[in-house]
Phi, psi and omega in degrees: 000133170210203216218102171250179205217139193286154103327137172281123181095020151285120172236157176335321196258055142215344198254350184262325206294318193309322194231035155069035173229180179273135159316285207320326200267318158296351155295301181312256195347313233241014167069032170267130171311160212277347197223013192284146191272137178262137177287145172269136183095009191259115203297154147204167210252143195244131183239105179276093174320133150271316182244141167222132193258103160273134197301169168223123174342124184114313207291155181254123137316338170296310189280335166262351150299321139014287204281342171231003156098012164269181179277150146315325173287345190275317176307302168305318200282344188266324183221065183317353150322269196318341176314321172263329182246117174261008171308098157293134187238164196288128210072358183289128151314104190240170198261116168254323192205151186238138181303154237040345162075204205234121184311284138200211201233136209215148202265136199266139178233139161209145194237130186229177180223132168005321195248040187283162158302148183272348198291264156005284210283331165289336159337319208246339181310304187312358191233026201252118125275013180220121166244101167319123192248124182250143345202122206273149187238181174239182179257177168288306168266058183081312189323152147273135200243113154305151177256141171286096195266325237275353181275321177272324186310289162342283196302288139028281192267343185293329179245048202025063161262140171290091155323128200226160161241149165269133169252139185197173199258029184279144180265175182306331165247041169102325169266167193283133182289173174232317183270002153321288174307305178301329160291308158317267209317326187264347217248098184284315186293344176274329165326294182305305160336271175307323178278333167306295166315318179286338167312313188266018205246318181274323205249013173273330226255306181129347193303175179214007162175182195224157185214126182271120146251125216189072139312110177096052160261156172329151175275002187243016183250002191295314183297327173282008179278296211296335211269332201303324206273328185269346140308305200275028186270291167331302186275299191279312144003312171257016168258040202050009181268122168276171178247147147221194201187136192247111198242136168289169202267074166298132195259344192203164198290272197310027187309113167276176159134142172017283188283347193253001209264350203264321204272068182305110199297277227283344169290278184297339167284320180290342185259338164232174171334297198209158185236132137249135184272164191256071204262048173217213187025067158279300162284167238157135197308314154243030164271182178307155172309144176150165183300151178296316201215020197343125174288334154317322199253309166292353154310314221273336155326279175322319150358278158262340151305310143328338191267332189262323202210140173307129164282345166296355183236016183247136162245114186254107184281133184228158191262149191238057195183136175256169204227134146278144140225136178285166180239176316300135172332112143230124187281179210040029196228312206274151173207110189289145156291141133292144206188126172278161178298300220257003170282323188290319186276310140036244168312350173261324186286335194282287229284310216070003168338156154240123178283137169246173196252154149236154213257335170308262138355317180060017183240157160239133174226173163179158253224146176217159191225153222194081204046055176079002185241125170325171146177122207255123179270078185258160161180206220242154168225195183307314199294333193260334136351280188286321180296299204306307141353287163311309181292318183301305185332299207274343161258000168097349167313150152338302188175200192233170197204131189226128189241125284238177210282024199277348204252121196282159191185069188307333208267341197254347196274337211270324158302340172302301192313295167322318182248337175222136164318126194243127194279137175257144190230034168207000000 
């Protein structure tokens, strides 16, 4: 696998030509439309087969994983044609192994919400070992306010992924409640409530584990946060269900403020399963202009989360998504467009953009003008992608996490495939 960065007077057909591969398949990897004009400075990811199969009458995706010791699931994940169709045909060329081989193996986390596209979400399931469906909430008296799941959960079990449910304190109008969360956490019979119900809910549903995400809580509510995740530890645990937790991004114990001050690393890393840090929105809908997800500034996250929590229970959350913003920022004024990556080179291409890198940041953006208005662009490519990958590498999490899969981000399912095993627990 390797990484070309375009050129001017580079096209799909010189760049395939260059480096021994099929335009279809450098289409295929980089999520490109059948006619799309490529930007100079626009990363793609070049995926070098090592071993290749042509099929022969008679053959299975069984009998030829079989035959080379992989999975039926390794095969799809190498050659994403077959996700919709697996029907073999005779001469067809399928992908058994890619050159440099597998970094290791890491656990993959994508978080969807009901209404994702079906396109979209199988696309992206083969390389998921956990999928967060986001997200069920409560009532005042315990009821569960449900996600319509039952369409992503199926889809789920169909490619082994761990249907996981979210739990969160959101309220009727979208945001994390603070005095919700603080009546669950002080209130032990409604903890029994809400949790007996989400019990019965994963074992009707299909789930395979619960995930807290509880954002904003009060700082004087921290201890009752630790006894509530360690009741559902309690409950769930001998019914075979893990716990996890959703941590804001901290560099330090006393970080104050709101989102941090409640979320005790070393506490809550001792009571679950698994943990995600929450490693993104530096940028942000109303903030200053900047990377989503700057790799200097999520290190120092990881960091210290390590130094707090088994890193065998850290998922290093990466963003799957970039901020347009006019220019000029004014704060408390400016409100950046959300944009998908592959919406973004897009949107360079419409525009004439040129992408540029920042070598900090470890993001790529670049700047355009739009009815007389400036307007500057960051998000993720192959590149910013594989340093976040390297950094979970170096420090030895678990895996990664992507907030999240609703936006197709063809380039990032293609590195995983090419470089890491992706661990499965169904």
């Amino acid at each position: 696998m390797l990484i070309h960065v375009v050129r001017r007077g580079d096209t799909l057909w010189s760049i395939a030509r260059r480096y021994g591969v099929s335009v279809a398949r450098l289409r295929s990897d980089n999520g490109l439309t059948e006619n799309q004009i490529l930007v100079v400075g626009q990363a793609l990811i070049v995926t070098l087969p090592s071993e290749v199969y042509t099929v022969r009458a008679g053959d299975t995706l069984y009998s030829i994983a079989q035959s080379y010791g992989v999975t039926v699931l390794e095969l799809i994940q190498n050659n994403p044609e077959l996700i919709e169709n697996g029907v073999l045909r005779p001469g067809q060329q399928l992908t058994v192994a890619f050159q440099g081989g597998k970094r290791r193996s890491i656990a993959v986390k994508g978080y969807a919400y009901p209404t994702i596209r079906r396109e979209v979400l199988r696309r992206a399931l083969p390389y998921l070992t956990y999928l967060s469906v986001f997200s069920y909430g409560f009532t005042e008296s315990g009821e569960l306010i449900p996600a319509d799941d039952r369409r992503l959960i199926a889809a789920a079990w169909e490619f082994g992924a761990a249907p996981i449910l979210v739990f969160t304190s959101l309220d009727e109008s979208g945001g994390f409640s603070t005095a919700r969360a603080s009546r669950l956490f002080s209130d032990a019979a409604l903890q029994e409530t809400v949790l007996n119900n989400l019990l019965s809910a994963m074992r009707e549903r299909g789930y395979m584990g619960l995930e807290m995400d509880f954002e904003y809580i009060a700082p004087d509510d921290a201890q009752g946060y630790q006894a509530f995740l360690r009741r559902a530890v309690e409950v769930m645990g001998p019914n075979g269900y893990t716990v996890s937790a959703d941590l804001a991004p901290k560099t330090r114990a006393d970080q104050p403020g709101l989102l941090y001050e409640a979320h005790d690393y070393p506490a809550i890393g001792s009571i679950v399963d698994r943990v995600l840090l929450m490693t993104y929105e530096w940028g942000y809908t109303y903030g200053p202009p900047m990377a989503v997800a700057p790799v200097d500034q999520v290190e120092k996250v990881v960091r210290y989360a390590v130094s707090a929590i088994d890193p065998g229970k850290i998922l290093m959350g990466v963003p799957n998504y970039g901020y347009d913003w006019a220019l000029p920022y004014e704060q408390g004024i400016s409100r950046a467009e959300n944009i998908g990556n592959q919406g973004a080179v897009l949107r360079a291409a419409r525009y004439g953009a040129e992408i540029e890198f920042d070598e900090t940041a470890q993001s790529p953006f670049y700047y355009y003008y739009s009815g007389g208005t400036r307007h500057v662009v960051w998000f993720e490519d192959v590149r910013s992608i594989d340093a976040k990958l390297r950094l979970a590498d170096r420090y030895g999490v678990l895996g990664v996490g992507y907030w999240n899969i609703m936006r197709a981000f063809a380039q990032n399912w293609a590195l995983l495939a090419a470089r890491y095993s992706i661990a499965k627990v169904i």
